[in-house]
C-alpha positions, 0 to 999 in steps of 0.5 A: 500500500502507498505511504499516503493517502489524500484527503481527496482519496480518504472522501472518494472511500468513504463516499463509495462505502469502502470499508476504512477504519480511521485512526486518531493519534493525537499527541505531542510532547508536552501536551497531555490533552490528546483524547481531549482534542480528538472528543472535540473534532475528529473524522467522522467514525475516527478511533482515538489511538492513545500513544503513550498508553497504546503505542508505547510500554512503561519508560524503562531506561534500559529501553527509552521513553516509549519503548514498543509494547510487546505483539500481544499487547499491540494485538490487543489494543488494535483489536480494540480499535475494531480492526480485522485482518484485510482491513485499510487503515489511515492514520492522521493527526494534527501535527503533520503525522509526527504522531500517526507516523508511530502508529504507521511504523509499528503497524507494518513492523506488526505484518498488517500491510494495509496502513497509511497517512492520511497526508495532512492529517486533520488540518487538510481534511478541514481545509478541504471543508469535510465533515468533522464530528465529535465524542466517541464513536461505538467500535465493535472489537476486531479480530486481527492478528499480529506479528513482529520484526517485518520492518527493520530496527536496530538497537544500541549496540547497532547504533554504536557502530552504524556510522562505521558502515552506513549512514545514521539520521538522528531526526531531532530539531537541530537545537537538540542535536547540537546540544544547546537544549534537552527538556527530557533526555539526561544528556544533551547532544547527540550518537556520536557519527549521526547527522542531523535530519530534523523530521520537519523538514519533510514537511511543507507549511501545510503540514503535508509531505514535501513531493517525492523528488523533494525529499529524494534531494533532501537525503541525497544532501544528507548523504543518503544513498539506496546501497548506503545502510541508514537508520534513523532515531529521534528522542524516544522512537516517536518521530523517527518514524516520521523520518522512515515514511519520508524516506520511504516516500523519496525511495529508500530503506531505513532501520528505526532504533526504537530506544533512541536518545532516550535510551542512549543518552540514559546509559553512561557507557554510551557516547554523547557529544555535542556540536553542528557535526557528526562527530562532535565539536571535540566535548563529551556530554557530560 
């Protein structure tokens, strides 16, 4: 199935009575309020994702932040979203799908191939003057079955190791990346050997996906390469995502390290430097 979908396209289903579940994975970080905003306005029959509760395990600082639950428990949870296995899912937010991106990611990982972004999410379907509803909808469970490990992932030990032999994209703002701010990691900078690749800037004002050939020159400039081995990680796994669909979009292959900063910044052992390059301006964050 294609990364994206259109808003265009999401109406054209719905119009034609295709089967579509539309999930709602509304968060960011520092906002709490996610189930709030979606009561208030979602798609009409959209699905409220809770990420923190249903993407994502305890915080463990030997797995990061949002570590992934395991298969059962993802098994679960999208059962209780009503989904069954052939069914098509978009996914969407209001932020660009900084956030549906997670659900995308670990969707695919799972084995469920008919998943996509809804390409600007909330915003482009109210931009494009569709209905929008309110509350909660009425879910009859479904009966999907799950599986694990069909997307590529790497650990910590990967990550060491990967600038030795292939490209790693550390998705963060650039700020972060750097160094000159941390609001929720232990250590500030970033896995020495990574290139700083903000997740935003796949992204154009309208919150949509830049077109392919945009992304396809925004990588290249990175360094990346289709015979050149990439991984992405951002603070907890979350955005990172983001960056593997965009890539996917442009045409290349990305692992996630889905522990991230956020558990590779918790262990000392592990290397943290600070700066505008791979390798750090020559400080060791402490």
């Amino acid at each position: 199935m294609e990364t994206l979908m259109t808003v265009a396209e999401l109406k054209d289903r719905m119009n034609a009575g295709a089967r579509t579940v539309l999930l709602d994975v509304r968060w960011a970080l520092g906002d709490p309020h996610g189930h709030a905003h979606y009561l208030e306005t979602h798609l009409p029959g959209a699905v409220f994702v809770d990420l923190p509760a249903e993407l994502a395990g305890p915080a463990d600082p030997t797995r990061g932040r949002h570590p992934l639950p395991s298969v059962e428990e993802f098994e679960r949870s999208a059962r209780s979203w009503g989904l069954r296995d052939g069914d098509v899912v978009v996914a969407y937010d209001d932020s660009g799908n900084l956030a549906a991106a997670r659900l995308w990611w670990m969707l695919r990982n799972a084995g469920f191939a008919g998943v996509c972004l809804l390409d600007g999410g909330l915003g482009a379907w109210q931009a494009a003057g569709f209905d929008v509803e309110s509350g909660e909808p009425d879910v009859e469970p479904g009966d999907v079955v799950l599986s694990d490990g069909v997307m590529p992932a790497i650990g910590a030990a990967e990550a060491a190791m990967w600038s030795g032999r292939g490209l790693l994209l550390d998705a963060r703002a650039g700020e972060r990346y750097r160094g000159e701010i941390e609001p929720v990691d232990p250590r500030a900078g970033h896995i020495p050997g990574a290139v700083s690749a903000p997740t935003t800037a796949n992204l154009g004002p309208d919150g949509r996906f830049l077109p392919a050939d945009e992304l396809r020159d925004r990588f290249t400039s990175l360094g990346v390469r289709v015979d050149l081995p990439t991984a992405v990680y951002c603070g907890s796994g979350v955005t990172a995502a983001h960056e593997i669909a965009a890539l996917e979009i442009a045409g290349f292959p990305a692992a996630l390290y889905p522990g991230s900063f956020s558990e590779w910044s918790t262990n000392p052992s592990n290397d943290v430097v600070t700066g505008a390059v791979p390798g750090g301006d020559g400080t060791a964050a402490g």
